[in-house]
C-alpha positions in Angstrom: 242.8 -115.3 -111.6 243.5 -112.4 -109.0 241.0 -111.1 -106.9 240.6 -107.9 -105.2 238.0 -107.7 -101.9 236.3 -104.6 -102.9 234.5 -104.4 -99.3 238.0 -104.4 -97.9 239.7 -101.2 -98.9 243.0 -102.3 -97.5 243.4 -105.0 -99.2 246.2 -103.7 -101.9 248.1 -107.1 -100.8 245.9 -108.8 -103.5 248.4 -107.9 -105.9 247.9 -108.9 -109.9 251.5 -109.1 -110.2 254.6 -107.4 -108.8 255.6 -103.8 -109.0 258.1 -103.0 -112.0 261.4 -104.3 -112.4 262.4 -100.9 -113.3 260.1 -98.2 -112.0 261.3 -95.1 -114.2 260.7 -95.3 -118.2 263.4 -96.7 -120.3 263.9 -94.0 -122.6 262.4 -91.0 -123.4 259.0 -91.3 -126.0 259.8 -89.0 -129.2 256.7 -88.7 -130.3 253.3 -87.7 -128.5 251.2 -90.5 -126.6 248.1 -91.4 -128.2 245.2 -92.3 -125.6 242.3 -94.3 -126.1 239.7 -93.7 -122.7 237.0 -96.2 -122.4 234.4 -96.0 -119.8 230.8 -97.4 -119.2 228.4 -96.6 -117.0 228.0 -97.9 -113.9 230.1 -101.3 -114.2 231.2 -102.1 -110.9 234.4 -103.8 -110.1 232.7 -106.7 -108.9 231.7 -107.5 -112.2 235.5 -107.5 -113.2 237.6 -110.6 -112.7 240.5 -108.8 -112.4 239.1 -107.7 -109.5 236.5 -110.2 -108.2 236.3 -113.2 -109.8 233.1 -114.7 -108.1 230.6 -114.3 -110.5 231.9 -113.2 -114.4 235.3 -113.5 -116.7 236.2 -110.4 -118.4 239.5 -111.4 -120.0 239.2 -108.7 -122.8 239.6 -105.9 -119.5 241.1 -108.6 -118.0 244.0 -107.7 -120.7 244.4 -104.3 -120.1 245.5 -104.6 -116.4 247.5 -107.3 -117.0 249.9 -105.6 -119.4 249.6 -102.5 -117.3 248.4 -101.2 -113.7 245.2 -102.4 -111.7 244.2 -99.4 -109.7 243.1 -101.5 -105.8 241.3 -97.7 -104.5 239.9 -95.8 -107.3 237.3 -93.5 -106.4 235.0 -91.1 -108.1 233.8 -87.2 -106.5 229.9 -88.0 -107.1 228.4 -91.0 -107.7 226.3 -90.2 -110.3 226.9 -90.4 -114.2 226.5 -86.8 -115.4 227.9 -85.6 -112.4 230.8 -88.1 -112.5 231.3 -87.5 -116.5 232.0 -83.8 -115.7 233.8 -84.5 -113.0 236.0 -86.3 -115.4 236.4 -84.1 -118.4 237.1 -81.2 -116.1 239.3 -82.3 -113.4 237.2 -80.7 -111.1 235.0 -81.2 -108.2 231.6 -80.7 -109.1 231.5 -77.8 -106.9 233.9 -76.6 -109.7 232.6 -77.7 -112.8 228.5 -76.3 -111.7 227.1 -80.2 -113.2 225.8 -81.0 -109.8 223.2 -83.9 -110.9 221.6 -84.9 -113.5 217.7 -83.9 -112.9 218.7 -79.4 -112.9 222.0 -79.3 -114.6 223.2 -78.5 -118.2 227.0 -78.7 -119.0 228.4 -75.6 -119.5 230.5 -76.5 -122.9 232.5 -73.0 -122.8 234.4 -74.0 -119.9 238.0 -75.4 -119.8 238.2 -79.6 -120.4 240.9 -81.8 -121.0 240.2 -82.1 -125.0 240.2 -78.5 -125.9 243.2 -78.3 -124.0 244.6 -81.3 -126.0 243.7 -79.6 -129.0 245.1 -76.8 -128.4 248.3 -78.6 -128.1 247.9 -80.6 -131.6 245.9 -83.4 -130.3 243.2 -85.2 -132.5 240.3 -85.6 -130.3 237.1 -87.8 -130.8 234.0 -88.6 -128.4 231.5 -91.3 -130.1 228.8 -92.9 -127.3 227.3 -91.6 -124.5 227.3 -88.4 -123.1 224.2 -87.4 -120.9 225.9 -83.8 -120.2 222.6 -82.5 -121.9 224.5 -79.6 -123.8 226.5 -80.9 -126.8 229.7 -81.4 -126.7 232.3 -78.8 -127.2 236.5 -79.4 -128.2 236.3 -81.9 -129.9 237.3 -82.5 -133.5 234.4 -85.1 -134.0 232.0 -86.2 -132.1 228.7 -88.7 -132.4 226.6 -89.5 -129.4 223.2 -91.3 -128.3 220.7 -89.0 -127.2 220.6 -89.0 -123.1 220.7 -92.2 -121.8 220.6 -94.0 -125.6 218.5 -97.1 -126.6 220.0 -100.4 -126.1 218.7 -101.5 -129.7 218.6 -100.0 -133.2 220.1 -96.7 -131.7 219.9 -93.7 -132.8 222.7 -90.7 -132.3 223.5 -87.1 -132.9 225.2 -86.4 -135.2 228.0 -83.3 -135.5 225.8 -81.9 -137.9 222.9 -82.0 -135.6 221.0 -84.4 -137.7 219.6 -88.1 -135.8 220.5 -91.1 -137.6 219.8 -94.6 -136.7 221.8 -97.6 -136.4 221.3 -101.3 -136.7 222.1 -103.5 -134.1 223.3 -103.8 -130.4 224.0 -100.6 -129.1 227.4 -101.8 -127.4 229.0 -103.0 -131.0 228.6 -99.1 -131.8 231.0 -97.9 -130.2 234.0 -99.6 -131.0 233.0 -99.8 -134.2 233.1 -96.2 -134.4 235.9 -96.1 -132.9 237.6 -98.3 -134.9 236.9 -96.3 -138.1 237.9 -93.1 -136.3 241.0 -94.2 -135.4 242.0 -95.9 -139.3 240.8 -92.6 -140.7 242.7 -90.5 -138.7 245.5 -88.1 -139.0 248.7 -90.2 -138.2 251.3 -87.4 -138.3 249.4 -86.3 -135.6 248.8 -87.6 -131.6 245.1 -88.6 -130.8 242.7 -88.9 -128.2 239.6 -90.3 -128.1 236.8 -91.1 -125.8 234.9 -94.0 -126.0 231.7 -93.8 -123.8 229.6 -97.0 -123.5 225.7 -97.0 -122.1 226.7 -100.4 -121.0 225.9 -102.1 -118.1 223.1 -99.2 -117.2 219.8 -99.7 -115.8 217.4 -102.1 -117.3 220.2 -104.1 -118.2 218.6 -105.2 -122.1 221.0 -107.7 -123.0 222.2 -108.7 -126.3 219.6 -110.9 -128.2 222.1 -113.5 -128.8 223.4 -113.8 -125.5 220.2 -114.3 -123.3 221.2 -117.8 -122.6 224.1 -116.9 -120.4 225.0 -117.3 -116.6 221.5 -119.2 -116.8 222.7 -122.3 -114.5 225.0 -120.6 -112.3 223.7 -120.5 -108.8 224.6 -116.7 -107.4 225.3 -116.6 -103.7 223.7 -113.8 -101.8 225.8 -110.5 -100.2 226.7 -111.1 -96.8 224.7 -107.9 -96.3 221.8 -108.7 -98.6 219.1 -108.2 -95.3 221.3 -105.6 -93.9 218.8 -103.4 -91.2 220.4 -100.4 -91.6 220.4 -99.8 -87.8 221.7 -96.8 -86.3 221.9 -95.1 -90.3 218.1 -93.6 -91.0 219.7 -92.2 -94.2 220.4 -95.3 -95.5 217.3 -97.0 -94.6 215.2 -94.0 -96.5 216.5 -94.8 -99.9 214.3 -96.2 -102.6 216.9 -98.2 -104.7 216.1 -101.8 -102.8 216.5 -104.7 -104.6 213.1 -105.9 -102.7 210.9 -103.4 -102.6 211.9 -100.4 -105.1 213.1 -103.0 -108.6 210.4 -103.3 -110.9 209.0 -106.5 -112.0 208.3 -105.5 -115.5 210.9 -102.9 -116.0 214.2 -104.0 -114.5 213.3 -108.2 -114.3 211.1 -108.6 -117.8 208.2 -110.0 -116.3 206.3 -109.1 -119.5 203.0 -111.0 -118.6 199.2 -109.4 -118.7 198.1 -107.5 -115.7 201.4 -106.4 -114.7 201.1 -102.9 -115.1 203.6 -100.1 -113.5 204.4 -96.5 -113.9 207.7 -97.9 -115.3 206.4 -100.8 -117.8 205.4 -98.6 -120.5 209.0 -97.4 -120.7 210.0 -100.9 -121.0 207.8 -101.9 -123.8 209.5 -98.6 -125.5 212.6 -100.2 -125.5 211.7 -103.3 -126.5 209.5 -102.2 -129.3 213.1 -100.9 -131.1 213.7 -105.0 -131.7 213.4 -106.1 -135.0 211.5 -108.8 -135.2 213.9 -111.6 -135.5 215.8 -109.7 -132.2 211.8 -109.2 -130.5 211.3 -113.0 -131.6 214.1 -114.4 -129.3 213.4 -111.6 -126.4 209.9 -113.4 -125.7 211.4 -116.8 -126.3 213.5 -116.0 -123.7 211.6 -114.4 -120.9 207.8 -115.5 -121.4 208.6 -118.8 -119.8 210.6 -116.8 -117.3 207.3 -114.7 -116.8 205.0 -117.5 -116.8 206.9 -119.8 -114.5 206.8 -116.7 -112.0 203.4 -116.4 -112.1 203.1 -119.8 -111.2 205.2 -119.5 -108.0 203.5 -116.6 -106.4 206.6 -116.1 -104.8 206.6 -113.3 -101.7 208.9 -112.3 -98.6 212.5 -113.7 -98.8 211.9 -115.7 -101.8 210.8 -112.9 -103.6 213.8 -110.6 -103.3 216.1 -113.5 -103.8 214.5 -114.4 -107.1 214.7 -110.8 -108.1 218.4 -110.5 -107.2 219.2 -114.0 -109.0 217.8 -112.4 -112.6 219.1 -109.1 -111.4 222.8 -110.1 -111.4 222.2 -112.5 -114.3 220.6 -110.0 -116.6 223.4 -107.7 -115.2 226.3 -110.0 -116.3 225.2 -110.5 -119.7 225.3 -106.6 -120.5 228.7 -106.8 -119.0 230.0 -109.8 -121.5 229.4 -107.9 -124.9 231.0 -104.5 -123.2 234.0 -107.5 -122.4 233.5 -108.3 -126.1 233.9 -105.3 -127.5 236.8 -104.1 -125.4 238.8 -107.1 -126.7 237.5 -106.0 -130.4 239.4 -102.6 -129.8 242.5 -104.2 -128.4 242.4 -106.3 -130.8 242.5 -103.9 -133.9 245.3 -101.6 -131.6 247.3 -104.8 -131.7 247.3 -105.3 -135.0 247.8 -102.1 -136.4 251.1 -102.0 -133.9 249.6 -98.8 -132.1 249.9 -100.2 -128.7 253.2 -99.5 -128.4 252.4 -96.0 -128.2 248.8 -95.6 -127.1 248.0 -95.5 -123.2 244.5 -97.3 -123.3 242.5 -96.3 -119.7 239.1 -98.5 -118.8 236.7 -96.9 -115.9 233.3 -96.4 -115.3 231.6 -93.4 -114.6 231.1 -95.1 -110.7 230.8 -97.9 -108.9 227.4 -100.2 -108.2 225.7 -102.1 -105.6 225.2 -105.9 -106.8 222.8 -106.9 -104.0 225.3 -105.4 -101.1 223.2 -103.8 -98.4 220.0 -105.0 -100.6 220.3 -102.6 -103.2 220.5 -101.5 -106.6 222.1 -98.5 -108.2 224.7 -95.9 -106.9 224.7 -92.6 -105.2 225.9 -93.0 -101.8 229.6 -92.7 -101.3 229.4 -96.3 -98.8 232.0 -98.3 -100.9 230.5 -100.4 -103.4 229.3 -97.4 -104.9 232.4 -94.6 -104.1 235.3 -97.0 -105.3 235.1 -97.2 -108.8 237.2 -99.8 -111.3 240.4 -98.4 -113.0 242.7 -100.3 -115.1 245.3 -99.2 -117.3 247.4 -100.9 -120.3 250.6 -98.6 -120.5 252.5 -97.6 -123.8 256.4 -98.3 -124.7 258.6 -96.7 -122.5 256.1 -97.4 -118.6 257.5 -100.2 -117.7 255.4 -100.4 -114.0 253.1 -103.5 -113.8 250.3 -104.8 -110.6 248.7 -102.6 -108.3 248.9 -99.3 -107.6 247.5 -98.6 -103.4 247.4 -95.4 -103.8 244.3 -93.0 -103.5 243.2 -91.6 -106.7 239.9 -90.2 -108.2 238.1 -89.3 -111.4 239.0 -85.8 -111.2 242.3 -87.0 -112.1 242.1 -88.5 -115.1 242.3 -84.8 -116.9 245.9 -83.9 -115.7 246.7 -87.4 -116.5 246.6 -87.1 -119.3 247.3 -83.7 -120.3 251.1 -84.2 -118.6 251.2 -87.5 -120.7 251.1 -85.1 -123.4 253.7 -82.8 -122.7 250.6 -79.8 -121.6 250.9 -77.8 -118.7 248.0 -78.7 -116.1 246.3 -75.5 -115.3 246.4 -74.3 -111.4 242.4 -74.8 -111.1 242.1 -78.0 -112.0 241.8 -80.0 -108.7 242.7 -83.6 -109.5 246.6 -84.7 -109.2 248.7 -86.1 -112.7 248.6 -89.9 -111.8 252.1 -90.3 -114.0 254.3 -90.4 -111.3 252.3 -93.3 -110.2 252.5 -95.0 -113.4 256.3 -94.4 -113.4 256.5 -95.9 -110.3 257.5 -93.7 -108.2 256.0 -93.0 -104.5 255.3 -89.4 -103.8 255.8 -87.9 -100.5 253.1 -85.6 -100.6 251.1 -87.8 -102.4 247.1 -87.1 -100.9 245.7 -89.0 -98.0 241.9 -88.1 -98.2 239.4 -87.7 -100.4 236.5 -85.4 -100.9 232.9 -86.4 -102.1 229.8 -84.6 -102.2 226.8 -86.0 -103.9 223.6 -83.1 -104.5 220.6 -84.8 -106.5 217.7 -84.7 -103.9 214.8 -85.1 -104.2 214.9 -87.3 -107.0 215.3 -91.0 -108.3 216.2 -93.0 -105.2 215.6 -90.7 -102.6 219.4 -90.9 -101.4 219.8 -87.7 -98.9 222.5 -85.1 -99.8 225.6 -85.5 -98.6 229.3 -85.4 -98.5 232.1 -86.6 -96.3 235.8 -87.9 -96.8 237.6 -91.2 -96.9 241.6 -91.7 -95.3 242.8 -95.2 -95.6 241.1 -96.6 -92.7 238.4 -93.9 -91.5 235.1 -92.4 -93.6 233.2 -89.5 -91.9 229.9 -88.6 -93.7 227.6 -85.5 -92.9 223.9 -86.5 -94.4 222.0 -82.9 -94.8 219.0 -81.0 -96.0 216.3 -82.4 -95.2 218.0 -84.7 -92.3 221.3 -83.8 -89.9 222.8 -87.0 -89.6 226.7 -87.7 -89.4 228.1 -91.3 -89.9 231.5 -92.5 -89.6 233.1 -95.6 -89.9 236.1 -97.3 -89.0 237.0 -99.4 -92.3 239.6 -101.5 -91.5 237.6 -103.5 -88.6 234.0 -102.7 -90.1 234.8 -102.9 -94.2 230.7 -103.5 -94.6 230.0 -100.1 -93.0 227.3 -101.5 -90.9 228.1 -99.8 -87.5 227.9 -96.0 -87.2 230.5 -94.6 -84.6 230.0 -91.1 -84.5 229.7 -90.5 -81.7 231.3 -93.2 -79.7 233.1 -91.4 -77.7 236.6 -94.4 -78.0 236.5 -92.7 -81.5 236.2 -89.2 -80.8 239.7 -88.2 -81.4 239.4 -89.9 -84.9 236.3 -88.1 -85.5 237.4 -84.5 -84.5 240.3 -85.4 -86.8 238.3 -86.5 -89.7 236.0 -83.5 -89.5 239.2 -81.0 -89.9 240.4 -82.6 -92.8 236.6 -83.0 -94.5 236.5 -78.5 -93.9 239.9 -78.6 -94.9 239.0 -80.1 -98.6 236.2 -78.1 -98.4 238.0 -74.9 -97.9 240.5 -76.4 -100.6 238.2 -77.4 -103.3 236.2 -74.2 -102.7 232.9 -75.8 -102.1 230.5 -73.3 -100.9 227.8 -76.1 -99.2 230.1 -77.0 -95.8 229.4 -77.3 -92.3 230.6 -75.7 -89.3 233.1 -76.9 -87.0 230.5 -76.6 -84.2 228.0 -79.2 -85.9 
């Protein structure tokens, strides 16, 4: 298997195969692309063997970059899944789009997105899954989606009619069931899209019944930066997403056992009251021994946080191996209906995740683990590029992706860049060297401070603001961890000024009206 060091972000020589023998298409496609876009919610490229193949297999994704392009520095604009799902559909920064976070914002469905513009062009277009844009969705030809974040079990969903059904089952065999049946009842004189949107691998990581047995004896190595002491970055040390202090016993680790009360267990027993009783049967099986023998231990300090980081990433990986699952399921059925050939099928998630890296859980800041997100890509007849692609890319571009792909003219406000010269192979001069990010939601969930900054291929400069006035920057190639903040060292102050005038530059570009001044 290949790996990629996702601490590292230069490390595009871990290469899943060679570029293409021949870069350019070998003929001309007659007919329309179809597209098939999967993407789940905060599934981090560690927890993709294609990319890091330390602690899970995911041969089913595993597939998709190996007949196609593995994407080594794949960002998103704002780590955050509404935020990051408008990002997406729009092309746009969020400063662009107006979805800033996910605690004040509704969609504004009027506005211009990749599907109506699909559309508009002849395109079937579907969206079944997850949504959490809080208006409903707009441009699309059919459409059937789980109420914000949606219930791991015996889900319901909205309906285009408005109406609420339920469904049986494991919410991540929805899905590509629905999928499937879309795509065999669909129109096949005509080009599709569709959008498959997974609530898989999301917080409280409720695994499938049947798979609560897995990745039990593996022994999980800690992050180098597990008891990282955030020295010298007070932003960082004021979040409230740490694996030791801030995840929940009851919620996030099942520790179902009398007396354990927290503001978040009565949300948990919510979820878990969806089983049916055969599915709630297994569940305390399963985790009332768990619960019991850690009442037993009495476990504090060190050995505390490391037990809750060893069910952490174990509960974690078992959400992950049914979304494997039912990626394969898709393929599968693409494969034998012989629509591969023609079909450009795109996995991503909505943003990266931290698996115990600095002690923490969740997202939000734009330090890597969290900023780089996975993107893989299984290319139709006619792309003929395979391996990596190095080069800078975000979610904003997935939109003029794949309108060009379709033979649409990307409109001038849309601010990502097509990424099919990349997957033709070729290198463009003017392809971009930096990237913008600006995350908003605070106060809120986490307590991560407001801020934004920009990434180059070896430097990061970020500007923490609001309620703090804090700059960080780091030099990435000699500090891939991001554990020593050098602004203001003055052997990196020409780097610094530099980065600075290319973070107001985007700024000015993207037309975000939240910047600093050049004095600052």
């Amino acid at each position: 298997m290949y790996k990629f060091n996702l601490t590292n972000p230069l490390a595009g020589s871990m290469m899943i195969g060679m570029a293409c023998l021949s870069c350019a298409p070998k003929q001309q496609n007659k007919t329309p692309y179809n597209i098939v876009f999967i993407m789940t919610d905060d599934h981090t490229a560690q927890m993709m063997s294609c990319y890091d193949n330390r602690f899970i297999q995911t041969p089913n994704l595993d597939r998709i970059a190996a007949d196609g392009v593995r994407f080594t520095n794949s960002f998103v604009a704002n780590s955050l899944s509404g935020p990051s799902r408008a990002c997406m559909i729009t092309g746009k920064h969020s400063c662009g789009n107006l979805f800033y976070d996910n605690t004040t914002c509704v969609f504004d469905g009027s506005q211009q997105t990749f599907p109506k513009l699909l559309s508009k062009a002849g395109y079937q277009t579907a969206l079944i899954g997850k949504w959490h844009l809080e208006s409903l969705p707009t441009g699309f030809d059919y459409w059937q989606i789980v109420p914000g974040q949606g219930d791991y079990y015996n889900p319901d969903f909205i309906t285009m009619q408005n109406d609420t059904i339920q469904k049986p089952g494991y919410l991540t065999n929805s899905p590509a069931d629905d999928a499937i049946d879309w795509i065999d009842r669909r129109d096949e004189e005509k080009p599709s899209c569709i959008l498959v949107r997974h609530k898989a691998i999301h917080r409280n990581w409720l695994a499938d019944t049947t798979h609560l047995t897995m990745f039990e004896d593996m022994k999980i190595d800690l992050p180098e930066t597990f008891y990282d002491d955030y020295k010298g970055r007070p932003a960082a040390a004021a979040q409230e997403m740490s694996i030791a202090k801030d995840m929940d016993l009851v919620y996030d680790l099942k520790v179902q056992t009398p007396g354990r009360e927290s503001r978040l267990s009565e949300r948990y027993y919510s979820y878990i009251d969806r089983m049916n009783p055969e599915e709630r049967a297994a569940w305390d099986r399963f985790y009332n021994p768990i619960a019991e023998d850690f009442e037993k231990r009495n476990l504090s300090g060190k050995e505390l946080a490391e037990w809750k980081y060893d069910r952490y990433m174990k509960d974690y990986m078992k959400v992950v191996y049914s979304l494997d699952q039912n990626v394969g399921r898709l393929l599968d059925y693409l494969e034998e209906e012989g629509l591969l050939k023609n079909t450009l099928v795109v996995y991503t998630s909505d943003q990266g995740f931290y698996m115990g890296e600095h002690g923490w859980f969740d997202k939000r800041f734009m330090y890597e683990e969290s900023f780089h997100t996975p993107l893989i890509m299984r290319l139709p007849d006619g792309f003929e590029r395979r391996g990596d692609i190095d080069q800078m890319v975000q979610n904003i571009d997935y939109a003029p992706t794949f309108l060009e792909l379709a033979g649409v003219e990307v409109p001038g406000d849309i601010h990502g860049k097509s990424l099919v010269p990349l997957l033709k192979g070729e290198n463009p001069e003017d392809w971009r060297t930096s990237l913008y990010y600006h995350f908003y939601e605070f106060p809120a969930e986490h307590m991560v401070k407001r801020h934004f900054g920009v990434r180059t291929d070896r430097y990061k400069l970020i500007h923490f603001y609001r309620d703090i006035n804090q700059w960080e920057f780091y030099d990435l190639q000699n500090d891939p961890h991001e554990l020593v903040n050098l602004y203001g060292n003055p052997e990196y102050q020409d780097q610094i000024d530099m980065a600075k005038k290319e973070l107001l530059k985007l700024q000015e570009q993207y037309n975000d009206p939240i910047r600093f001044t050049v004095t600052e």
